[in-house]
Legacy VTK file of the C-alpha trace (Angstrom):
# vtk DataFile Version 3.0
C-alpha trace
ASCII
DATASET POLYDATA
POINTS 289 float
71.549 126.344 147.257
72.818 128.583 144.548
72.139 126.903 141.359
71.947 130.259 139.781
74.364 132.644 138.733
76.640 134.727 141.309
77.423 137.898 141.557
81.264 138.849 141.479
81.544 142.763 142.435
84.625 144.530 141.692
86.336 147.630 141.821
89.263 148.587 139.330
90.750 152.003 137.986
93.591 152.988 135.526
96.617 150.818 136.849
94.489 147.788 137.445
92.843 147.028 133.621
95.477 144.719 131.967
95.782 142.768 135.021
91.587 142.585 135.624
91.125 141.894 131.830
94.124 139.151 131.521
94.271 137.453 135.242
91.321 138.064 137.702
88.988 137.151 135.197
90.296 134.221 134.065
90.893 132.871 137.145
87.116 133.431 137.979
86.350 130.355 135.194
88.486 128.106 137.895
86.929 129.415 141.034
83.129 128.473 140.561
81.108 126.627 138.320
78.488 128.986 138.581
77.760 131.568 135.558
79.227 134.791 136.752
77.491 138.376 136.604
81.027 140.792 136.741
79.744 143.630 137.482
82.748 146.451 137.792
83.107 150.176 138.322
85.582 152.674 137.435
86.023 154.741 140.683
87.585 157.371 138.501
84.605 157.910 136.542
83.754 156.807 133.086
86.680 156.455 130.555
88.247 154.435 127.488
88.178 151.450 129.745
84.721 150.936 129.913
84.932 148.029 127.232
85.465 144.406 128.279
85.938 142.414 125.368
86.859 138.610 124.289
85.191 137.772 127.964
84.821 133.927 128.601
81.508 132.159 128.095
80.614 132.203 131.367
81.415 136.065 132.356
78.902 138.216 131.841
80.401 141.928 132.716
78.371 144.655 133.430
79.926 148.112 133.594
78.320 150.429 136.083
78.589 154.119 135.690
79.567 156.698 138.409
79.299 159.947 136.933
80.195 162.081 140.205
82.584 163.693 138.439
85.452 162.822 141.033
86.717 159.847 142.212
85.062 157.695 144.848
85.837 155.479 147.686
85.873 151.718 148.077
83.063 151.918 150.349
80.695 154.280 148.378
81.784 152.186 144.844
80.509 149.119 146.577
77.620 149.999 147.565
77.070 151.322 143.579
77.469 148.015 142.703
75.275 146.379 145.511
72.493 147.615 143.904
72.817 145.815 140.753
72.998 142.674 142.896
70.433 139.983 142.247
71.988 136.960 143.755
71.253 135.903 147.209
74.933 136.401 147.841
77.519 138.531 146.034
81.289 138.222 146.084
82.903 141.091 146.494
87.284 140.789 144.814
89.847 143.379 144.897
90.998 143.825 141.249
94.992 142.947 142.166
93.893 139.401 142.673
94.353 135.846 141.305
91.667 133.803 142.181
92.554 130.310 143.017
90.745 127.014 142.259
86.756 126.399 144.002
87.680 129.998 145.931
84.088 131.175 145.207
82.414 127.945 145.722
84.693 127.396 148.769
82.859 130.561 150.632
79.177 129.353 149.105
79.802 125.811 150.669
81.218 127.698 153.908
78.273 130.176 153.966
75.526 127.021 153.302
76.836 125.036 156.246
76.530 128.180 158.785
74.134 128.232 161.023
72.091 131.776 160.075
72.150 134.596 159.714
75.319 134.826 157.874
76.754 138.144 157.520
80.085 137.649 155.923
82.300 134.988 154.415
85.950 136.218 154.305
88.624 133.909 152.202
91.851 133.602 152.995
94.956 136.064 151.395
97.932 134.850 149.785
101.318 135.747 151.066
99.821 138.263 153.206
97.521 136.543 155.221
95.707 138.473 157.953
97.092 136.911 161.594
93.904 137.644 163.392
92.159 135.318 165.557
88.852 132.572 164.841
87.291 130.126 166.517
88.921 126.646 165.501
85.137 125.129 165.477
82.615 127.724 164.210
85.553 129.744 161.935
83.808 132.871 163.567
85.753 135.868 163.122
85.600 139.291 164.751
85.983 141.162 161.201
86.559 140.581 157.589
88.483 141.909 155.005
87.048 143.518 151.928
90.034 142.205 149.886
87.599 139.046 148.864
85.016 137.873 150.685
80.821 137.082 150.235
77.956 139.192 151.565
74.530 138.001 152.106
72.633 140.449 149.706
69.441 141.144 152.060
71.552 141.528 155.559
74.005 143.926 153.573
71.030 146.306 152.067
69.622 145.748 155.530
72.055 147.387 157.281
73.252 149.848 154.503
76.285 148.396 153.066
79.124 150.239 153.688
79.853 153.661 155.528
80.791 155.787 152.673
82.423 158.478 155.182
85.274 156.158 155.521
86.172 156.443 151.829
89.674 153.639 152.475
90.442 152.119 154.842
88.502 149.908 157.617
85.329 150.358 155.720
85.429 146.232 156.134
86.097 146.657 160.224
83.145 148.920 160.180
80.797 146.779 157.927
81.418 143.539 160.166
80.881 145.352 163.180
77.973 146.023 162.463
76.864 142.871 161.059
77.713 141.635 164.893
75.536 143.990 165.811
72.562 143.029 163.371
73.062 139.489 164.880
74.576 138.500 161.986
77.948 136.201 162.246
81.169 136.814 160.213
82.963 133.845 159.640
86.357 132.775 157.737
86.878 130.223 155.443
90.547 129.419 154.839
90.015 127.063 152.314
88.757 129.944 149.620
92.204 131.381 148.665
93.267 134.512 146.634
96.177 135.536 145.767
96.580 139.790 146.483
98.886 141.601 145.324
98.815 144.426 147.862
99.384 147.667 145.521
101.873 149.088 148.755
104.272 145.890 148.571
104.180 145.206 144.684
103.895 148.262 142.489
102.903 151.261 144.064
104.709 153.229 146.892
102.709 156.014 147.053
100.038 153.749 148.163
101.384 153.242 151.490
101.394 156.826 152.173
97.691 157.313 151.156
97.347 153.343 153.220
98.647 155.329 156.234
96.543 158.768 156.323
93.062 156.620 155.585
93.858 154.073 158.177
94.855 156.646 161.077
91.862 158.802 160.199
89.448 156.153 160.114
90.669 154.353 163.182
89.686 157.645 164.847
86.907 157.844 163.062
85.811 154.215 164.003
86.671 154.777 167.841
84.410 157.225 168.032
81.517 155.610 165.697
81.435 152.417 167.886
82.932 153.219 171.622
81.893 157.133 171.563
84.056 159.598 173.114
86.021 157.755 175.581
86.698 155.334 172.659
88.157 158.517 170.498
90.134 159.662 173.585
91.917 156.400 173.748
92.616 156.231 170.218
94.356 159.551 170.289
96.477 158.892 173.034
97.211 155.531 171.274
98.614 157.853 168.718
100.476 159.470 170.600
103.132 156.774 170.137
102.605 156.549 166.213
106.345 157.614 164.824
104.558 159.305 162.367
103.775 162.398 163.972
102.839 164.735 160.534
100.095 161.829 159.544
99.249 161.709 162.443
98.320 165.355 162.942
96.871 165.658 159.061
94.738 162.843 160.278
93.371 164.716 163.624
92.964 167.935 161.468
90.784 166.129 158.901
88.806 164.428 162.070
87.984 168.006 163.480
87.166 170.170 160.215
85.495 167.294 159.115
83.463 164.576 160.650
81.811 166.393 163.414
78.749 164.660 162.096
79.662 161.597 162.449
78.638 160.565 166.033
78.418 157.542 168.536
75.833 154.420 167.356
73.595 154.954 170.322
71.891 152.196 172.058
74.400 148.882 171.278
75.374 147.179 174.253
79.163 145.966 173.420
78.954 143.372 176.058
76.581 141.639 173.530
79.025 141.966 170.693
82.907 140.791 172.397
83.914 140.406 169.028
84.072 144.313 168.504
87.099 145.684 170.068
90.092 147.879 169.812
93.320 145.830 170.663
96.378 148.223 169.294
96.589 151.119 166.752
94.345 149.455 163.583
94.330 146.115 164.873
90.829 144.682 165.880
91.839 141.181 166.976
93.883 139.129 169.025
97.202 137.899 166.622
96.592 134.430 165.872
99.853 132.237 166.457
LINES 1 290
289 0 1 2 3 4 5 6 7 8 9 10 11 12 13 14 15 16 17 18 19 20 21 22 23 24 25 26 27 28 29 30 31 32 33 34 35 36 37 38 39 40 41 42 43 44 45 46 47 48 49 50 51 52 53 54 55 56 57 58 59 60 61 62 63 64 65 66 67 68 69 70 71 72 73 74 75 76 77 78 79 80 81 82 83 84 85 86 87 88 89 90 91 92 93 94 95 96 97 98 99 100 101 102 103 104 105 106 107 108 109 110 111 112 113 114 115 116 117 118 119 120 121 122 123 124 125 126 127 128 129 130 131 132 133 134 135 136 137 138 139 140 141 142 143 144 145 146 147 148 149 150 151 152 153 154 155 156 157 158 159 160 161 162 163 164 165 166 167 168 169 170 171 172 173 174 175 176 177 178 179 180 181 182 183 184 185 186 187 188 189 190 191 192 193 194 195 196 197 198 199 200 201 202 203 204 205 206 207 208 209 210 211 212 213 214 215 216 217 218 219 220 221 222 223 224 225 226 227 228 229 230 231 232 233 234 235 236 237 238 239 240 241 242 243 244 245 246 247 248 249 250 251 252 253 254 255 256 257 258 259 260 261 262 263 264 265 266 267 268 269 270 271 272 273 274 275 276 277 278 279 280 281 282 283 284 285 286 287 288
């Protein structure tokens, strides 16, 4: 399967061009085979940037255009990009990543020798590696994270891509969920490895503040989305315990004046879906050993 071209999605502003330009896509030419449609938005809006020149052979970029006039979210850039889509599966890459060798074909081979419907392919991170649980045999996995992974292209239009309310942060819990709920596995492959540089560890500090509001928001958020009231009751007393009270309460003030809107996804039975659950402040999963 997948003699044709891929789709590589990717999202990139200001601070991430030289690296995108000089080490993401090169390593691309080592991860697949495959002729590569790059197709990239600047969240910030069109600027200077918007020129990708020198590209290898098999790179064909294509700049998409969001003229909002403001930045947008990870989640609502995505889904942009989704629509320019035409593989049967896309790749979606965080732009402070090295991709190394067979990555891409690594989660093609992984999502060919699933039994379907596939949801999600999720590769493995390099030196942060996510501890969360899978299943030894069927590498099922109860979420995925949208640092690199693979969609299937019809189940992700299917279900709407991503929840744009979420802006950062946990947009990937959300999206898996609900794959789980389509009937749609996600599964890891830990053989498809990128390196990440995670922008909070390596180069920006102020990321870990902005890391912390989205996160605490959206785990409200989420609780709410997928477990309904009680769910948002428990996550606020969870918080309760959070050292960082002034997030905290910036979060719960942004929840209130708002997201009233956003409400409970009526009629799922969670007993049908184990793999969605709330284990600890922003952690969906059992720690793997």
């Amino acid at each position: 399967m997948l003699s044709q071209a891929i789709d590589v999605n990717c999202v990139f502003g200001r601070d991430h061009y030289r690296h995108l330009t000089e080490i993401l896509i090169p390593s691309l030419l080592n991860a697949t085979n495959k002729h590569i449609r790059f197709n990239v938005v600047n969240y910030a809006g069109p600027s200077d940037l918007d020129t990708f020149s020198g590209m290898p052979e098999r790179v064909e970029v294509s700049i998409i255009r969001q003229e909002t006039g403001k930045a947008i979210g990870f989640a609502e850039a995505h889904n942009l990009l989704a629509k320019s889509v035409q593989s049967p599966v896309f790749i979606i890459i965080n732009p402070d990543c090295i991709l190394h060798d067979s990555a891409i074909d690594q989660l093609i081979d992984r999502y060919d020798a699933t039994k379907k419907p596939v949801g999600i392919v999720e590769g493995r991170q390099w030196p942060f590696e996510h501890p969360k649980e899978y299943d030894p045999l069927d590498l099922t996995t109860p979420w995925a994270s949208g640092a690199f992974c693979l969609f299937d292209t019809e189940l992700y239009r299917s279900i709407g891509g991503m929840d744009e309310r979420f802006f950062l942060y946990l947009e990937d819990v959300d999206v898996s969920w609900r794959m789980w709920l389509r009937g749609a596995s996600v599964v890891y492959e830990p053989r498809a490895v990128t390196t990440h540089f995670t922008g909070g560890y390596f180069y920006r500090n102020d990321l870990v503040e902005n890391e912390k509001f989205f996160s605490i928001r959206n785990f409200i958020l989420l609780s709410r989305k997928f477990f309904g009231e009680e769910g948002e009751e428990k996550a606020l007393e969870m918080l309760k315990d959070f050292p960082d009270k002034e997030v905290v309460a910036a979060a719960v003030k942004d929840v209130n004046e708002n997201f009233q809107s956003l409400r409970h996804i009526e009629g799922i039975d969670l007993t049908k879906a184990p793999q969605i659950k709330v284990t600890g402040i922003n952690q969906f999963h059992e720690i793997r050993s």
